[in-house]
Each structure stands twice: as C-alpha cells, then as structure tokens.
C-alpha positions in Angstrom: -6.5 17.8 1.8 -6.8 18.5 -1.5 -6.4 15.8 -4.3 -5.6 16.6 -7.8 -5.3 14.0 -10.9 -3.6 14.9 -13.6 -1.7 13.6 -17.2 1.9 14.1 -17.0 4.2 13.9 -19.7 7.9 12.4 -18.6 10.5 11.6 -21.1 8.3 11.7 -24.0 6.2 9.0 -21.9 2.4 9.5 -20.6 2.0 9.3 -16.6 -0.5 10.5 -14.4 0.4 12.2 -11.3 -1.5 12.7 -8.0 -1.3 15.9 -5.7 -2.0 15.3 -2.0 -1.4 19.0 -1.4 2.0 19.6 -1.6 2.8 15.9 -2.2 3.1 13.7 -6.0 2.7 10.6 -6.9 3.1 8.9 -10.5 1.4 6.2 -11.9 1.5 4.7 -15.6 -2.4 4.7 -15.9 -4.7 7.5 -15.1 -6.6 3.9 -13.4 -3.8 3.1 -10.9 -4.3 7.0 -10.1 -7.9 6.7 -9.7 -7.9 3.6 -7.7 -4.8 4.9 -5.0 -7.2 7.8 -4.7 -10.2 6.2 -4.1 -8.4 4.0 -1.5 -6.8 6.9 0.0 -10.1 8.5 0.5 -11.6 5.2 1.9 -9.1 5.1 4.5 -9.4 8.7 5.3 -13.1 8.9 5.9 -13.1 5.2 7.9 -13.7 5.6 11.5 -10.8 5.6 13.4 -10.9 5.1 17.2 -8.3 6.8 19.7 -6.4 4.5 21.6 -7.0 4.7 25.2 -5.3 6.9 27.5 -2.9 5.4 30.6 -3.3 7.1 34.3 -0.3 7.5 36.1 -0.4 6.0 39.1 
C-alpha cells in the first residue's frame, strides 16, 4: 500500500491530506496526519492470527 502525506490547500485554509492508494484523508495538522499514519502502519504490521476453520460434519 502506498502512503503519501501531503499539504493541501482547501478554501484558502491549510490541511494535510493522506493517500492510502487510491484513498484521502484530511486532517488540520500535518501531526494528526503523521500520527493516523503511524497507527495505520502499527496495525498493519501487528500479527494477526486466522480464525480457525469449522469441519463439516
């Protein structure tokens, strides 16, 4: 996935936006933009365990 921060200018008003691909989301600091980033990636790269399967029977 690739994850882009950037400034964006809205309405004369400073916002920075985050790509996930072909995905934004604005934020009124570039630090909320850092910090949902950093959390994405934690949350991304955690371990995550399959549920088990059921058998038919």
């Amino acid at each position: 996935m690739k994850i882009l921060v950037q400034p964006l200018d809205q309405g004369g008003e400073r916002r920075w936006q985050v790509q996930l691909d072909q995905h934004c989301v604005s934020f009124r600091s570039e630090e909320q933009a850092r910090v949902f980033v950093a959390t994405l990636q934690a949350r991304l790269q955690a371990p995550h365990r399959l549920p088990e399967q059921r058998r038919a029977g």
